[in-house]
C-alpha positions in Angstrom: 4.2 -0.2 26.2 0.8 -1.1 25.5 0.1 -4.0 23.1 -3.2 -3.4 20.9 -3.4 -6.5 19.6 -1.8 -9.6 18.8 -1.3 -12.3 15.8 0.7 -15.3 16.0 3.9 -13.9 14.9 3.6 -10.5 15.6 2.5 -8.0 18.2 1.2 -4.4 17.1 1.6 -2.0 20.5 2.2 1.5 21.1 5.7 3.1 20.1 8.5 3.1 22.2 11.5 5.6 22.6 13.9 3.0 21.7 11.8 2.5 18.3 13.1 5.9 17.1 16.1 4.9 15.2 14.5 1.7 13.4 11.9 3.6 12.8 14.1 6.5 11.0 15.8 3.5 8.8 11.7 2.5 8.2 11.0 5.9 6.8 14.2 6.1 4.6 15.9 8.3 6.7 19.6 8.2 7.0 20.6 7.6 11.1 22.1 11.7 11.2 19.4 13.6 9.2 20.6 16.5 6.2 20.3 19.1 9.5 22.8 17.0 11.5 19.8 15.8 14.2 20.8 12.2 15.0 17.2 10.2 14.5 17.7 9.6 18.3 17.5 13.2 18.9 14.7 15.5 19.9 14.1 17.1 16.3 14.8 14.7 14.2 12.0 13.4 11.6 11.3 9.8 12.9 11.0 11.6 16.7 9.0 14.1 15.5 6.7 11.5 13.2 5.7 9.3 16.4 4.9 12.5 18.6 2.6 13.1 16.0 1.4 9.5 16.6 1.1 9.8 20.3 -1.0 12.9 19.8 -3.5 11.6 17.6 -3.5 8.5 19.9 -4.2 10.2 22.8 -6.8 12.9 21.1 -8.6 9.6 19.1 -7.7 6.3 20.7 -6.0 5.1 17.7 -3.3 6.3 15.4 -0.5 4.2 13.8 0.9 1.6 15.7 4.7 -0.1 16.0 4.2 -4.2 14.9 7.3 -5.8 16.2 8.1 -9.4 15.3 7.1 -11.5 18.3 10.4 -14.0 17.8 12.9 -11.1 18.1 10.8 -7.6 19.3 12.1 -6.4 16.3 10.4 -3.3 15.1 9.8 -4.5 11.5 7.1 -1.8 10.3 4.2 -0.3 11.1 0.0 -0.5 10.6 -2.9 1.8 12.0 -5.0 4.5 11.4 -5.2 8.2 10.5 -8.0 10.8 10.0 -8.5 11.4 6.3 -11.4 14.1 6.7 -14.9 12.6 7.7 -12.7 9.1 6.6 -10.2 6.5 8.5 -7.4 5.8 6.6 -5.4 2.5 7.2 -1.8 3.0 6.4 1.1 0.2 6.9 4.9 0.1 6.1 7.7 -2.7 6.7 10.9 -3.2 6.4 11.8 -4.6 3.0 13.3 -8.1 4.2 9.9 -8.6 6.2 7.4 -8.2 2.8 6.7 -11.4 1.2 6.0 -13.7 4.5 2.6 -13.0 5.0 3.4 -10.5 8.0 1.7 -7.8 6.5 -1.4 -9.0 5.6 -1.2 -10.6 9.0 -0.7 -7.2 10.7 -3.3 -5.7 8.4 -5.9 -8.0 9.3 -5.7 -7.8 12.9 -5.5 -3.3 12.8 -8.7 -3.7 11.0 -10.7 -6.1 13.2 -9.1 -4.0 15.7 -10.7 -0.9 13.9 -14.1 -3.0 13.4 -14.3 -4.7 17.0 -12.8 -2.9 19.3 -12.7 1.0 18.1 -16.5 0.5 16.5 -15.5 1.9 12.7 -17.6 1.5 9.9 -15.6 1.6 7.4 -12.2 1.9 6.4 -10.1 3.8 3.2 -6.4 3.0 2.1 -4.5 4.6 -0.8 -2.4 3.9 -3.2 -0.6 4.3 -6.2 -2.3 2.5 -9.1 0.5 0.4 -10.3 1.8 -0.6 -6.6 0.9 -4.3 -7.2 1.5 -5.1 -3.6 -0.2 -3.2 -1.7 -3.3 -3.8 -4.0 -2.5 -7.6 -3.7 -2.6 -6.8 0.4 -6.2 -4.8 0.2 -8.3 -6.6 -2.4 -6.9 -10.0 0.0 -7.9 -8.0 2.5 -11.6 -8.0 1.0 -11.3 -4.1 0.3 -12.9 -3.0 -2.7 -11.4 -0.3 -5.3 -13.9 2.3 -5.0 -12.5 5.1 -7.2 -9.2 7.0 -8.7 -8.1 10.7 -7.8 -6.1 13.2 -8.8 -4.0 14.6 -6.2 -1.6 17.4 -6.8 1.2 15.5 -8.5 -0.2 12.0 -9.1 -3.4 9.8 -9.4 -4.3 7.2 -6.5 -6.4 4.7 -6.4 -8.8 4.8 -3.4 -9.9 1.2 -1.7 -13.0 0.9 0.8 -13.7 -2.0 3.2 -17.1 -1.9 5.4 -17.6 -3.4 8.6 -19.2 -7.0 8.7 -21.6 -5.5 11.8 
């Protein structure tokens, strides 16, 4: 395990195999997928998600990351980046009993002055769907700015954009 970075209540590292199954019940998955592949099992969606993961963070440097929460090591969600053409694409999801603390902002934060700092970005996108409150609340207190709508295949998004301070 490699710990990117830190916060005061929470540590944001590379995944684990042990982080398989919360990670399945993260995603919505039921433990014993519809094909009968337990989310511990080579196969199964969650496994197959944070290969995916492990490639891009071995091809890039950075990918999505686990955040545990420091008091327990609970894998409570996750926050990083993904390619999204010629733009990087910050993504984050948590367990629904972790929302409302702070903890995501605080994990989003620290990814993107991880992105700024460390990995040298310029700027960083995030999507999402125009009435998701939340996760507007979480980018415009981020200091991300909506930068436009568009029209995917089966829905609108709305697209936000923060630059680097440097």
């Amino acid at each position: 395990m490699l710990i990117v970075t830190d916060t005061p209540r929470l540590i944001v590292r590379t995944w684990q195999l042990a982080d398989v199954s919360a990670f399945s019940t993260l995603l919505g998955h039921d433990p014993v997928a519809s094909s009968g592949i337990a989310a511990t099992e080579p196969g199964s969606i969650a496994e197959t998600e944070l290969w995916r993961y492990q490639a891009e963070l071995d091809k890039r440097g950075w990918s999505r990351w686990a955040v545990a929460y420091k008091e327990t090591n609970q894998l409570i969600g996750y926050c990083g980046f993904t390619p999204y053409g010629k733009h990087i694409e910050m993504s984050w999801r948590f367990m629904p009993e972790f929302r409302g603390q702070g903890l995501v902002l605080e994990a989003v934060e620290a990814v993107t002055q991880f992105g700024f700092n460390q990995l040298g970005m310029e700027e960083i996108i995030s999507y999402t769907a125009p009435n998701n409150e939340f996760a507007q609340g979480v980018m415009e207190q981020l200091g991300m700015v909506l930068d436009r709508f568009e029209g995917w295949s089966t829905c609108t998004v709305a697209r936000y954009r923060i630059q680097s301070p440097i």
